[in-house]
Steps between C-alpha positions, in 0.01 A plus 500: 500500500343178352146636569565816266618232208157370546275753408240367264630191451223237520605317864348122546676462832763650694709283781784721701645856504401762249672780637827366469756691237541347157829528345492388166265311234600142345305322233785246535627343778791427429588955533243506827715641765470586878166684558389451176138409310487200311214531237424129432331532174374164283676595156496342159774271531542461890289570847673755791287319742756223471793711606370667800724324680789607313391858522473464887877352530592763327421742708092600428282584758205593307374234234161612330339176343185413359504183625567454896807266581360187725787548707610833609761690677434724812753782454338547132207659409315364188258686343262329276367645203222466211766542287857515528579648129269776565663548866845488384414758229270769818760444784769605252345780411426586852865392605653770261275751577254503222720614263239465195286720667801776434509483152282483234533178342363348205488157399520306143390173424420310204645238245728716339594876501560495886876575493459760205216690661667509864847587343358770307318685781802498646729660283180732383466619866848535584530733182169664643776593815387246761641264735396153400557086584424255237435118522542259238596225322773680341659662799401732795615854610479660721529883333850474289608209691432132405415241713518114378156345424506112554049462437277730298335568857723469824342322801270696737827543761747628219242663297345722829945537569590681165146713496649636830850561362304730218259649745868563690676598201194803461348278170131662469419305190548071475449323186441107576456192291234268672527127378213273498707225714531830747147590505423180589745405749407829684832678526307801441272468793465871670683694249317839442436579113491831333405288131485158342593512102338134356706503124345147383440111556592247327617166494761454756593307902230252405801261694446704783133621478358125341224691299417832292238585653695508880777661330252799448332484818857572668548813304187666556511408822761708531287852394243362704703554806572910355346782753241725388778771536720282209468532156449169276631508080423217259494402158188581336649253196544192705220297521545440874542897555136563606505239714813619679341803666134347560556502854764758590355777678859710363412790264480304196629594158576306160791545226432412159645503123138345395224688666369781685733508790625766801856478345412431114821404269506493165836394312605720146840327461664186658820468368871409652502891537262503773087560514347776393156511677202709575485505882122649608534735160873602554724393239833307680844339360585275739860295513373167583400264221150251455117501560527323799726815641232688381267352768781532761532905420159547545490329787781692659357818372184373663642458852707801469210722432279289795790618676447869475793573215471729214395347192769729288793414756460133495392484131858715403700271774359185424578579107871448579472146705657187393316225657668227718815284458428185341119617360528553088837527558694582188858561294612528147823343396698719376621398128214231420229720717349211600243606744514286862212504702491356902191456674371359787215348264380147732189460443316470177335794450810744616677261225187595261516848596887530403485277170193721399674888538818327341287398187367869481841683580653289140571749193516190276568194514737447787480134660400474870714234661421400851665330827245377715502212786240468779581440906574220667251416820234728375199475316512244227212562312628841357813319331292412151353806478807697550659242193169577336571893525812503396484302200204655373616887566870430364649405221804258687479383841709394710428268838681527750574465913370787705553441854445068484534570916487077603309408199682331206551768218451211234165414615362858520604529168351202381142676637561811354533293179189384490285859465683505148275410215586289235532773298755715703736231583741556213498865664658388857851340626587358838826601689497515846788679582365836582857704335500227207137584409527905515881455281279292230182751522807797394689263299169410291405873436584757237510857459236650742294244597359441798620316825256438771645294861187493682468369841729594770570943434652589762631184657907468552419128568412157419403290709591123461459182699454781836793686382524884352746526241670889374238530159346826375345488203559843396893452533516149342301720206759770497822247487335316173439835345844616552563120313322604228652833447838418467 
């Protein structure tokens, strides 16, 4: 019944039937369908209210606005909301039965580190012998099976949808990526938390978010919404990490390679081996590479012990992880042993953070040459720092097109150029061509240097003028290896 979908959503006005059956939920009214509930929900790019009429062609006979039509329809009942994000987000929890409330599940958020940190806990407690879902950017599952991601956060229908599919599937234990754009667009709305990981902030969606200082609010917005019965992590290190869990009333706890800390780190060897850390005093080779993995261990060690683990199990599972697809990504070639890199790297300081373990992980004096290009119809302010990164953490640089999306790839290059310093410039060349610029970055390296494509990991696309084109970095790296060898 409508009126059950209701509960403790915050009702302006109601005008006809709430105890008629809803059949389905419909963000878009183009899928609404007899005896369905159009959400009409004023978005970033376009308003729902303006398709209600749509919706009820269609077949709707529920619409939930925030704003009442002027003229309505008598075999419809509206209901009229404070806010339809947050509605869309509690009536689809309600509509598939609360499924959050079945599982425990934990939430990540931050600049970067979300996709390693969720993957990880994943794979860490399916090896611990439990069912589990995961949600991110990379992919989600669903236990062994994968199901397509299309946003790093789904929208509050198909999000509340595949919870209950893992709640079905007997998952006790989800793992979720929580974007800033879906904190703040409430697709989250009525989810029940178990944990919220914070990994860092930096410099990132100021296209989206306008300032730095919003950008932040958003995030710890999102532990200020945690139940006392939660538990909230964050990084002691990160100047912002404090400030994170000021309001939560979660259990709070910190991670830290720097200070005093509940889950202290301290790295012995970073090398393309692996880390070698102290975790809380107990010495611990782990597979994946880099201090900023370092922070992402600890903070899945963190959660996994807030979770009620053993600190022995996880430590000895978690010691034979590989992090996720696309994240410090990396191959040898086999004659040359040219060492290729791929990762996600986007903003400047995951770029920073990748340049800087590559310069520690050289034995001598092996060049760094990197591929780097910035998105189209996204923040433009990052593209000379990310120029400025590059050139000053490598020793060749190469600019290039990452996804241009409807944005000219000349021109983004052209802003990109302008971070370098007069200094660097004889360090950088121009070639747009995505597979042209990673053949030269091979082509132009010797015997085990070092080839870093930053900027799209995992991605199998690119997306030009509206259209996604076949391209994976990793593969396009392989083929010009293979080049090389023969």
């Amino acid at each position: 019944m409508l009126k059950d979908l209701l509960y403790k959503v915050a009702i302006v006005a109601v005008k006809g039937d709430t105890g008629i059956a809803v059949k389905a939920l419909q963000l878009d009214s183009r899928a609404a369908n007899e005896g369905g509930c159009f959400i009409a929900v004023k978005g970033s790019v376009s308003d729902g209210h303006v398709f209600i009429d749509n919706a009820i062609s269609n077949g709707a006979t529920t619409v939930v606005c925030q704003v009442m039509p002027q003229n309505t329809n008598d075999n419809i009942t509206y209901i009229q909301v404070e806010n339809s994000a947050a509605a869309a987000g509690i009536i689809s929890h309600n509509f598939y039965g609360e499924p959050s409330a079945h599982l425990k599940l934990v939430g990540v958020t931050g600049t970067n580190g979300k996709t390693t940190i969720a993957t990880v806990l994943y794979k860490l407690f399916g090896q611990l012998g439990f069912k589990c879902g995961l949600i991110s950017t990379v992919q989600n599952q669903v236990n062994e099976q994968v199901v397509p991601s299309t946003h790093t956060t789904p929208d509050a229908i198909n999000l509340n949808a595949l919870l209950k599919r893992m709640r079905d599937a007997d998952c006790e234990y989800v793992f979720m990526e929580c974007s800033s754009h879906a904190i703040e667009q409430q697709r989250m709305a009525g989810l029940v938390f178990a944990g919220g990981i914070f990994s860092n902030i930096t410099h990132d969606h100021l296209d989206y978010h306008k300032t730095f200082d919003e950008y932040i609010r958003v995030k710890k917005s999102y532990f200020d919404a945690l139940p006392k019965s939660a538990f909230a992590i964050s990084n002691a290190d990160d100047k912002r990490g404090a400030v994170m869990l000021q309001n939560t009333v979660a259990k709070k706890y910190f991670n830290s390679l720097k200070t005093m800390a509940d889950f202290k780190g301290k790295i012995l060897d970073n090398s393309l081996r692996g880390l070698h850390m102290l975790v809380n005093d107990v010495e611990v080779y782990f597979k994946m590479i880099g201090e900023f993995n370092a922070y992402n261990l600890l903070a899945v060690y963190g959660a996994a012990i807030s979770l009620g683990q053993n600190k022995e199990d996880v430590l000895l599972q978690l010691s034979n992880i590989s992090g996720a697809e696309g994240r410090f990504d990396y191959s040898i070639s086999a004659n040359e042993k040219i060492v290729g890199i791929v990762d996600y790297a986007h903003t400047p300081d995951a770029l920073l953070n990748v340049l800087a373990t590559i310069k520690n992980l050289r034995q001598g004096n092996e060049k760094i040459i990197t591929v780097v290009g910035c998105g189209g119809n996204r923040d433009k302010t990052k593209r000379p720092v990310m120029a400025e990164v590059a050139c000053e953490y490598s020793d060749k640089v190469i600019f290039t097109s990452d996804n241009p999306r409807r944005e000219d790839p000349l021109e983004i290059l052209k802003e990109m150029e302008a971070g370098v310093k007069i200094v660097a410039r004889k360090k950088y060349i121009t070639i747009a061509d995505r597979r042209e610029a990673i053949k030269t970055a091979v082509s132009l390296s010797t015997k085990e240097d070092i080839v870093l494509v930053a900027g799209k990991g995992h991605e199998k696309y690119q997306e030009i003028n509206g259209v996604k084109y076949d391209f994976d970095d990793k593969q396009v790296l392989r083929e010009m290896f293979e080049m090389l060898d023969k």
